[in-house]
PADRENNU-494088 format. One record per residue (C-alpha): y, x, z negated. Coordinates in nm, 2 decimals, m for minus. Layout:
! residues N
+--------+--------+--------+
|     c2 |     c1 |     c3 |
+--------+--------+--------+
|      Y |      X |      Z |
...
+--------+--------+--------+
! end
This chain:
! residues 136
+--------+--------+--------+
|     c2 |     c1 |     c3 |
+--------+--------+--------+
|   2.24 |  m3.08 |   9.27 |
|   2.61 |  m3.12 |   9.24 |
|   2.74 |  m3.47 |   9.18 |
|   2.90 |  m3.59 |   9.51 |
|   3.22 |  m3.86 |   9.52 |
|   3.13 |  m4.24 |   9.71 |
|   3.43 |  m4.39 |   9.91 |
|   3.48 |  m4.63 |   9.63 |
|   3.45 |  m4.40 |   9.39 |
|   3.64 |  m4.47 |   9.06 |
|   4.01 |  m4.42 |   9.10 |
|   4.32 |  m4.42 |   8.88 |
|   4.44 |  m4.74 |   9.05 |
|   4.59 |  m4.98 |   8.77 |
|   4.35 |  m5.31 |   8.75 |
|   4.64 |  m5.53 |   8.67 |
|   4.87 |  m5.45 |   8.99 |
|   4.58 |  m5.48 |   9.18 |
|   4.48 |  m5.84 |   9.03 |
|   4.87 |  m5.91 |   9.09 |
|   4.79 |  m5.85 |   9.47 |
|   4.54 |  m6.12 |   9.53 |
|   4.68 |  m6.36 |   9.76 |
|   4.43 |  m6.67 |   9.66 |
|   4.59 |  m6.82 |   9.37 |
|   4.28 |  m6.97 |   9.27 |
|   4.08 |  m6.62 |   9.33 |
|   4.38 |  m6.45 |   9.14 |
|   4.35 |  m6.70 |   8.81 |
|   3.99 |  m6.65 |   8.85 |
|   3.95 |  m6.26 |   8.88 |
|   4.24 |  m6.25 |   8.55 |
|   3.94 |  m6.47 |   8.37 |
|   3.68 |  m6.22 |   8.50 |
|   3.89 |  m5.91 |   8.34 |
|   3.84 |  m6.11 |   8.01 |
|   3.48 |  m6.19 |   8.09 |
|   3.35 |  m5.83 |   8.17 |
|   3.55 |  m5.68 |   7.90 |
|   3.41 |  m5.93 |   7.60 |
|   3.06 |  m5.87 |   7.77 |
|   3.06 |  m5.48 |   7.82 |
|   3.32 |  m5.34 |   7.56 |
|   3.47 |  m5.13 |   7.82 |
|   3.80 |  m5.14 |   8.01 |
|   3.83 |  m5.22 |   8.38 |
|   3.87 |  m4.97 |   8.62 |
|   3.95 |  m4.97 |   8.98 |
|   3.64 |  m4.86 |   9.23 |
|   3.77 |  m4.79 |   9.54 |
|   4.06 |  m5.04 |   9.67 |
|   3.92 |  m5.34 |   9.59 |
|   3.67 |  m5.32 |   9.31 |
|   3.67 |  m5.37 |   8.98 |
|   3.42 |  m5.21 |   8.77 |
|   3.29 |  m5.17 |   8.39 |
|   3.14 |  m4.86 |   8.26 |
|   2.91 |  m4.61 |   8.49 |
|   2.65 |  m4.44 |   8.49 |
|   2.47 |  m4.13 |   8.75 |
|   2.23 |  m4.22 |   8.97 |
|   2.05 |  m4.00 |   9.28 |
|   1.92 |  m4.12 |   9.57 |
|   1.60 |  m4.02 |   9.80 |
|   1.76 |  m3.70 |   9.93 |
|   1.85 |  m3.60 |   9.60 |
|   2.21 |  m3.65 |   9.63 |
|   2.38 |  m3.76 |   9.31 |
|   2.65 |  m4.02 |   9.24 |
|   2.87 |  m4.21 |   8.99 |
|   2.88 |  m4.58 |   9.03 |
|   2.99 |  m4.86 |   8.77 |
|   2.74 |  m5.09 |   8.56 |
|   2.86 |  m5.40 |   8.67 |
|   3.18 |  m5.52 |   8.82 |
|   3.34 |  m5.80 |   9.04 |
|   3.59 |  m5.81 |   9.35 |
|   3.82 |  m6.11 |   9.46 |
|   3.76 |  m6.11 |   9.81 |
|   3.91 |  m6.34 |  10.04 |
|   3.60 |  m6.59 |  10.08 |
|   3.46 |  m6.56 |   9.76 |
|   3.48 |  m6.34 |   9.38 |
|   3.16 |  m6.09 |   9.45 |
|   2.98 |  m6.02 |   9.14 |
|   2.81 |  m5.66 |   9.12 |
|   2.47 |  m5.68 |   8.94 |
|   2.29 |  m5.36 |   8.93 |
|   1.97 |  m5.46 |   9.00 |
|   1.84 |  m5.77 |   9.19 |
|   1.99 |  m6.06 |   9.05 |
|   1.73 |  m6.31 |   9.25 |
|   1.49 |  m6.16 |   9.01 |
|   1.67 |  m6.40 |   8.76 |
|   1.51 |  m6.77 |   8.88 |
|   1.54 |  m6.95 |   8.53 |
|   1.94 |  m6.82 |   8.52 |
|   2.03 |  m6.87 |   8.86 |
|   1.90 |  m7.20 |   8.85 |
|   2.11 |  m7.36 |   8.61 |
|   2.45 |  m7.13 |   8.71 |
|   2.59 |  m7.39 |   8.94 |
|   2.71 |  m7.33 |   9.28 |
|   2.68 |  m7.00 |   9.39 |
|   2.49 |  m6.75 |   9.68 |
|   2.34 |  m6.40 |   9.63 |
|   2.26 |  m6.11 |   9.78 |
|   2.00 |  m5.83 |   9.64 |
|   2.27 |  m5.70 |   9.37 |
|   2.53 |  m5.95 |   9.41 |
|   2.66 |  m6.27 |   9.32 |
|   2.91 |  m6.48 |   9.49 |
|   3.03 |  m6.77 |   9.37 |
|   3.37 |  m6.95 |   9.54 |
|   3.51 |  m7.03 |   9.21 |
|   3.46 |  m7.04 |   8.83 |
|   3.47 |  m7.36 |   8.77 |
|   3.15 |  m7.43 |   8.99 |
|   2.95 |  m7.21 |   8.74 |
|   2.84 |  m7.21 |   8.37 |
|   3.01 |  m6.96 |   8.19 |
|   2.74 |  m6.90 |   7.94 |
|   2.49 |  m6.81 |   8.21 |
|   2.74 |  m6.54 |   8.43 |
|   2.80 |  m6.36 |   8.10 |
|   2.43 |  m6.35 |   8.04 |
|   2.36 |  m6.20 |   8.43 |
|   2.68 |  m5.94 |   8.36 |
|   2.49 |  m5.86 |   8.01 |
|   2.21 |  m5.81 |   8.19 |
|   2.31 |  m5.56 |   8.42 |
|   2.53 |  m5.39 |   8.22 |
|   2.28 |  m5.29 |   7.98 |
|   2.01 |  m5.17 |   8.22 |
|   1.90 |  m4.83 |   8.10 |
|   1.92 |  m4.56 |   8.41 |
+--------+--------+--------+
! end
């Protein structure tokens, strides 16, 4: 079956402008860090998912009714509440790790945490390891 394109599918969209955009000062210092972060941890460049996504490599995945998709590894977005971490598989699986990160909240593939400086460092970048090297 053909390979069909998500709304946030991966765009041309430059990373860096888009950064640039975020209103939060705090959320914009934070998601430049997180450009760092991901890159260090993955080896790959950003890229722009959609309008407000940020993702790190990709990989094909199809779901029950056989349709087929692109979607990125791992990734992060600076929304306006929170930086959303996108794990690709379900992070609360992770007890040991989540329990010493600091201050955070998740959701089945996600991690939200209000600010960097609430977390450990060592741990996110072993969580975005972790999902980025996930075999498919």
């Amino acid at each position: 079956m053909a390979k069909k394109t998500l709304v946030n599918a991966e765009t041309e969209k430059d990373v860096h402008a888009f950064v640039e955009t975020v209103q939060n000062e705090k959320r914009k210092a934070d998601a430049k860090i997180l450009l760092e972060v991901f890159k260090e941890v993955t080896g790959k460049e950003a890229k722009m998912w959609g309008k407000n996504m940020i993702g790190y490599g990709k990989y094909s995945y199809q779901r029950k009714n056989g349709d087929e998709f692109e979607w990125f590894r791992t990734g992060f977005s600076p929304a306006k509440a929170h930086m959303s971490l996108y794990m690709t598989y379900d992070v609360n699986t992770e007890t040991e790790l989540l329990n010493n990160l600091g201050k955070h909240k998740t959701g089945k593939g996600c991690l939200y945490v209000k600010s960097l400086s609430d977390v450990d460092m060592n741990i996110l970048k072993q969580l975005i390891e972790k999902s980025y090297q996930l075999k498919r």
